[in-house]
Each structure stands twice: as C-alpha cells, then as structure tokens.
Phi, psi and omega in degrees: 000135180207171172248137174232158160265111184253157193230181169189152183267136166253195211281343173263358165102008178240145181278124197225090184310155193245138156259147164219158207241100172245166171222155171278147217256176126245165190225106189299246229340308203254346186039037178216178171281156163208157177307118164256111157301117139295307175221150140254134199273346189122158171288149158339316199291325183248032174319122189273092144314297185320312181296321176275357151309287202256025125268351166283292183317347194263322168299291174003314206285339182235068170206139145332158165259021168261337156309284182322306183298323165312324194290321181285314180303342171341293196315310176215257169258171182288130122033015194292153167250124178240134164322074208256344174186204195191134161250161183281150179245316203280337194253357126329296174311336160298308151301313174329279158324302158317283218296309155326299171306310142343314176079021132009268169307269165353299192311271211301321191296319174293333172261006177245042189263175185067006175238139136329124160201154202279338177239165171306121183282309171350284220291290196002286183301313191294331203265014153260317158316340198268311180308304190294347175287323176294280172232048188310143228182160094353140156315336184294309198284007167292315204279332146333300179315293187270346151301341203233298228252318205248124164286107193245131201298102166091358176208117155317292168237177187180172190219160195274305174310280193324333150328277166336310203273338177278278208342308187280336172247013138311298178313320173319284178282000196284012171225333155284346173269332163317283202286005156251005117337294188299299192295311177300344154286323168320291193283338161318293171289358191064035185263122169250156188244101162256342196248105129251133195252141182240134133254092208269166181222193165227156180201127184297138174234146201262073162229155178256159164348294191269004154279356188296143168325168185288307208259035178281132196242019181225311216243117184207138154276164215215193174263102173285084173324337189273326217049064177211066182271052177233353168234178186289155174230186124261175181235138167261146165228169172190144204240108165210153219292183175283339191289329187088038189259132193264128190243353161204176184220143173228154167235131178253165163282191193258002164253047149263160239218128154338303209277017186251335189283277281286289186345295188290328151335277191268035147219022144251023157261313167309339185268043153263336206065041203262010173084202193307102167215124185257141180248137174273105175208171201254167216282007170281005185238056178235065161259139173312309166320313192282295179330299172353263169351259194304021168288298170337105182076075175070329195254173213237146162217150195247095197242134137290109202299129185282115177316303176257047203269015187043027154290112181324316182305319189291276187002306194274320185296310179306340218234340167343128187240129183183159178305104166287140162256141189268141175274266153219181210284150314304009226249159199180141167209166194210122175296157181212092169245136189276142181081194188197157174075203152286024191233337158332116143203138207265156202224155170215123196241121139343081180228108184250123221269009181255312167296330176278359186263282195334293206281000171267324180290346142307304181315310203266015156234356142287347184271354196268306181268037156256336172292302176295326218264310166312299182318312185275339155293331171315296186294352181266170190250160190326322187265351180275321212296283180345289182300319207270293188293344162309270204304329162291304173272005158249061174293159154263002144262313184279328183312312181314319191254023178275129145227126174323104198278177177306318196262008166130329214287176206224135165196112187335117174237124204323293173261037162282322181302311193265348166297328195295301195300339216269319190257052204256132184048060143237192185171107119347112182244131173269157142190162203263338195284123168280329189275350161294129167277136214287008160305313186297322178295322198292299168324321184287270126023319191254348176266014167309307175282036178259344169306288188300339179277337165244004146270348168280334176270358167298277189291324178269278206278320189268333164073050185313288173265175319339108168278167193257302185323131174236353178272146159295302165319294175291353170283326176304297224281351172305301197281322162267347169264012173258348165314302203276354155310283193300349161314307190305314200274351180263332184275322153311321200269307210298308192285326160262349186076020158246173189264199206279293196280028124290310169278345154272335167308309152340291182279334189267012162276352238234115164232171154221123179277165206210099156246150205235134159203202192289331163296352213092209185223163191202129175268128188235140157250183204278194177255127213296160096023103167327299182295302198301291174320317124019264169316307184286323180280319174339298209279355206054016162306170173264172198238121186303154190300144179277302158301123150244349156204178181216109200246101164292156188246177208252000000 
C-alpha cells in the first residue's frame, strides 16, 4: 500500500494531479501487478490536509518513528530527522487520566457553560491541580513548567494572568465543585461513608506582621501548628474519609480556635445529605457544644477525650475499675459508661501495651537527664544557680516532674512520675453511637491519622506553605487547588498501594520526544515500561499514544 500521484492534462493545457492511497494487485491473467485505488485524496491543489493527518497518524501509532516519518515523506523524497527536546510525560498523563475518571474536566466545564474565554479554563485549572503534585512552583514559574518541562495533555502554553483569572472562577465554583467531587468520588469508589474524620493544621506566611494591610481579615496571628507564631497564618480544616480521601477543605482566619469551626463543618457536610454520619476528632474539638453540634441531623461523634483536662465526668470514667478486652496485638479496650438516662455517656478507654513501653522508656531517659541536669546545677555558684534553676522549673518538660523544697533547692517529684505511669498507652475515647462496638470506636479513633497524613502531604510533597499570595481570595483558592492535588494523590496510593513520589518517580520516566526534519516534526514518547504497563492497568487508565501528534509542514 502507498500513496501515489497521478497526473493528466486538461483541455486548456494545464497539468493538473491527483493523490491517491493505492496497493498493487497481481493480475494471473495480465501477468503483472497492477494498481488498485483504494481511497482518492482529491486534486494536489486541492488537498484535504486533514484527512491525510489522520491517516498518517492512524498509521503512524504501529511504526518506528524513521518509519513513521519516511511514511509522510513518501509524496516526495525521503526524510532525515533529529532529536530536538524532550518533556516529562508520564506523571501528567496520570494526573490527567485520573483527573478525567472523576469527571473533573465534565464538572467544570458545566459550571462554567454559557461563558467565553480565549483559553480552556478546564486545562487551566488542572495544570495548577498537576503542577503542585509534580513540581510545585509559583504561578510565574507555570509558564516555564509547560512550556520547556511537562507535556500536558491539551495545553502548551499559558500567562501567568490566566492563571490568576482561573483562580477567581475556581473560587467561584468552589462549593458546587466540592460536592460534585465528592459524589463523583463516592460512586467511583463505592464508599460509604459513616467515618468522617476532621482536623485543622495552621500554614504560614513569610511576611511580618506589620506589613499586613490595616483591614487584613484572614492572615493573623494565631497558635502555630508550624511553630512559627511569630508569623501570619491561616487556620486549614479538612474533612476525610476512613479510606483517606480528603472530600472537603475550609480555610479560617489564624486566630481562630479549634473549638469554633465544628459548627460550619457540619453544616456544609449536612447539606450534602450524606445520611448516617459519625464524626471523628481529636480531643481539641471535645467541648460540650461541639458534642451538641455533631449531634445534629442524625449524626454521632467519635471525639478524644483529654485524660487529665479535670472534668468530673473524665475523673469518674478514669477511675472505673474494670476488664479490658483485647481487640488486636497491641491494642485492649475497656467499655466505661458514666450517669444514667440522659445525662448517659459512654467512653471507651484504650490501651496499647506497645505505646505504653515508648512512654515509659521516654519517661525514664527524661529523668537521666533531669538528673545528670540537677547535678550539674548544684555545681554552680549562686546567682547563675538562681537563673539556671528558674529556666529548669519552667522547663516544658522537665517543669512537670520538679518540686521545690522550702529552701529554694529542685528535687525530683517522685509522684508526678507515678501519676504519669497511670496514663502510659491510654487515650480516652467519648462517643455518642450506642450501636458501635467498642473495637470499632477504638479503631475507628486510631484512623485519626489519615487526616494528620494529609496535612503532612500538604506542607511536604505538595508544598504548601511558606504561601506568598496576599489577596485573601487567592489564598483560599491556593488551598483548593492543593486539595484537589491531594485527592489525584490520595486516590493513585489508594488504587496501587504504593506511595505518591514512588509512583511518580516511575511514571515521569515516562518522556516525550519532539523530532524534527524538513518535512516536518512527529512527537514520540518512549517505551513503557514494565512497571509503568503495571502502574497503568492498577490505575485503570488509558496508555498514551506511542506518537501523539504529527505537524507536516506545507
């Protein structure tokens, strides 16, 4: 099969040719080959470039690429080609390729239908959703990214406004693309959700204090999870499954106090209607209001209780005397319930005989050196004693196990040590569900840190913080798009078992070449992989064109 030109004169004397895509026959009769026309492209002159684009690319996909290129070059001589540059392919195409299975792309384009804009906002968005999973970078250093490093599927080039300008109709859309996110993660994966687990971090700005504006209402200082209360914050919440897929996000200002968001939480999680739901938090949201609060519309909470916060009800729970049942090795619980009626409430107190090995052997090499540190105080002469033994009894550790004698002298106290020992591997659990059995609250409770895994992914691989962004809008919208990062990456690890920068170090092995010649350039990527063929049938994706495109030149 080849393409050939035929030519003929016509009646005014101009020549005027035809191409056509024929194969030679053989004819037993006539006892030679002969030309079969298969398809005709048409006069020279007047040529449907296109159709033959996608037959050469249709050929193209089962050819080398000095084949592929010799196959467009037919029409006139053959071709050399050279190796002009290369991009990463695989861990976009993956994001991608996700980001799609979501129906993603479909979301935004329906809230964004009826508006005009000179670029895709869609490709927009993603490739600030691909950029913080890959290579978080600034908006400036995006245009670089896709222009010089990453092949991104459907978008080439991009400006730094248009960035900007997707941003604000992210923001926009940003409380209907949450819950059509969600639900479109739900019916992929089959999840239900009864275990929603909540948490806040704080993230940080390399700005001081006193350059902030008169009227800044987001970024204040606050109690810094970063240890950097000497800068402006935010406060982050973030809502996620037992599975560990983060299905929603909030941003606060930075003085705002754990125990005041639960409210707003859980009333933009009732308006999804997500049915039977226990909320899961750690013992800083355990004030009776918020228990109130997550009461609301049917739902339960599973809270940790602080063991020594001296509320008569923890006192009475703590002081129970009674038989743990083991769960699994290392893990024992024990049921507790205080009151009667309404005023009933049930506790499940925790014991893990491995964690109680940790904290005692913590205990017992802070007292060696609280020891060696008394010894070497001793030895001082008086006004540094003075100073040295202040800064020793506010210690934030060592203060705790100190008691003063009458004449000023520091002396271990003993039975601080052993009140200490009382809570070694326990953790106090509340919970309002009658119908859970207490393995499950405990467990359930101990999955607290799929929450704490993503806010570490937050601030590490996606690289949240120090942020820059100084409009409030864009800080929010800053926070959702590393959200809808950590989703693609929470959702890659769910489906393979493996982690994030393992499967992308993988996949970004994965390039595409840009070869060049006088007929023109053909993008080829390389050849997958064992692993990568692996990675791909897991995720259930599709496998990129070994060409993905071919631009003749005329």
């Amino acid at each position: 099969m080849y393409l050939r030109r035929v030519s003929r004169k016509n009646k005014d004397g101009r020549t005027v040719a035809y191409l056509q895509l024929a194969q030679n026959e053989w004819d037993s009769k006539a006892k030679y080959a002969k030309a079969r026309v298969i398809y005709s492209f048409g006069r020279e002159d007047q040529l449907d470039v296109d159709a033959l684009r996608r037959l050469v690319e249709s050929i193209s996909r089962y050819l080398s690429p000095e084949e592929a290129l010799r196959a467009q070059s037919k029409i006139g001589q053959a071709a050399d080609f050279a190796f002009k540059a290369s991009k990463r392919l695989g861990g976009v195409w993956t994001l991608d390729q996700l980001w799609k299975m979501l129906s993603m792309d479909q979301i935004i384009h329906e809230l964004l239908a009826g508006r005009k804009h000179d670029i895709d906002v869609e490709r927009l968005i993603f490739a600030m959703v691909a950029n913080r999973a890959l290579d978080p970078t600034s908006k400036l250093g995006l245009e670089e990214w896709i222009q010089d490093e990453v092949a991104l599927p459907g978008l080439n080039e991009a400006h730094v406004h248009q960035f900007y300008r997707a941003m604000d109709l992210l923001l926009e859309m940003r409380s209907q693309l949450e819950e059509q996110v969600y639900f479109s993660t739900a019916n992929l994966l089959n999840l239900e959700v009864d275990l929603i687990y909540f948490d806040t971090t704080s993230s940080y700005f390399e700005v001081e204090p006193q350059e902030a504006p008169e009227k800044e209402n987001l970024r204040k200082l606050g109690y810094s999870k970063d240890k950097r209360s000497d800068l402006l914050q935010v406060v982050i919440g973030m809502a996620v499954t037992k599975e560990g897929l983060p299905i929603r996000c909030w941003v606060w200002p930075g003085n705002t106090a754990d125990k005041t968001v639960v409210e707003e939480a859980k009333k933009d999680l009732v308006g999804w209607k997500l049915g039977r739901v226990i909320s899961v938090m750690d013992r800083g949201f355990s004030t009776e209001d918020n228990l109130t609060t997550l009461q609301r519309a049917g739902g339960h909470y599973i809270v940790g209780e602080p063991m020594r916060s001296g509320k008569k009800i923890v006192d009475e729970a703590m002081s129970r005397k009674g038989r743990y049942q083991k769960v699994r090795n290392p893990l024992e619980v024990k049921e507790i319930v205080v009151g009667d009626g309404e005023k009933r409430q049930r506790f499940i107190l925790a014991y893990n005989s491995k964690e109680a090995e940790k904290d005692k052997k913590q205990r017992e090499r802070l007292v060696r050196d609280l020891e060696m540190a008394l010894e070497d105080l001793h030895q001082l002469p008086e006004k540094t004693y003075t100073k040295a033994a202040c800064a020793l009894r506010s210690h934030k550790l060592y203060g705790r196990y100190l008691r003063q004698l009458k004449g000023g002298q520091l002396r271990i106290n003993r039975q601080a040590l052993r009140d200490a020992a009382r809570y070694d591997g326990k953790y106090l659990i509340r919970t309002s569900d009658d119908t859970l059995p207490a393995e499950e609250v405990a467990l359930g409770y101990k999955n607290l840190m799929a929450v704490e895994n993503g806010f570490r992914t937050l601030k590490s691989t996606l690289c949240l913080r120090p942020m820059y962004h100084r409009i409030e809008d864009r800080i929010k919208t800053h926070v959702l798009l590393n959200w809808l990062a950590l989703l693609l990456i929470r959702l890659a690890e769910l489906k393979t078992g493996e982690t994030w920068p393992k499967l992308k170090h993988t996949m970004d092995q994965m390039v595409l070449g840009k070869f060049s010649s006088k007929k023109g350039d053909f993008y080829q990527r390389t050849e997958i992989t064992a692993k990568q063929h692996e990675i791909i049938k897991t995720l259930g994706i599709k496998v990129p064109r070994k060409i993905s495109r071919i631009d003749l030149k005329s």
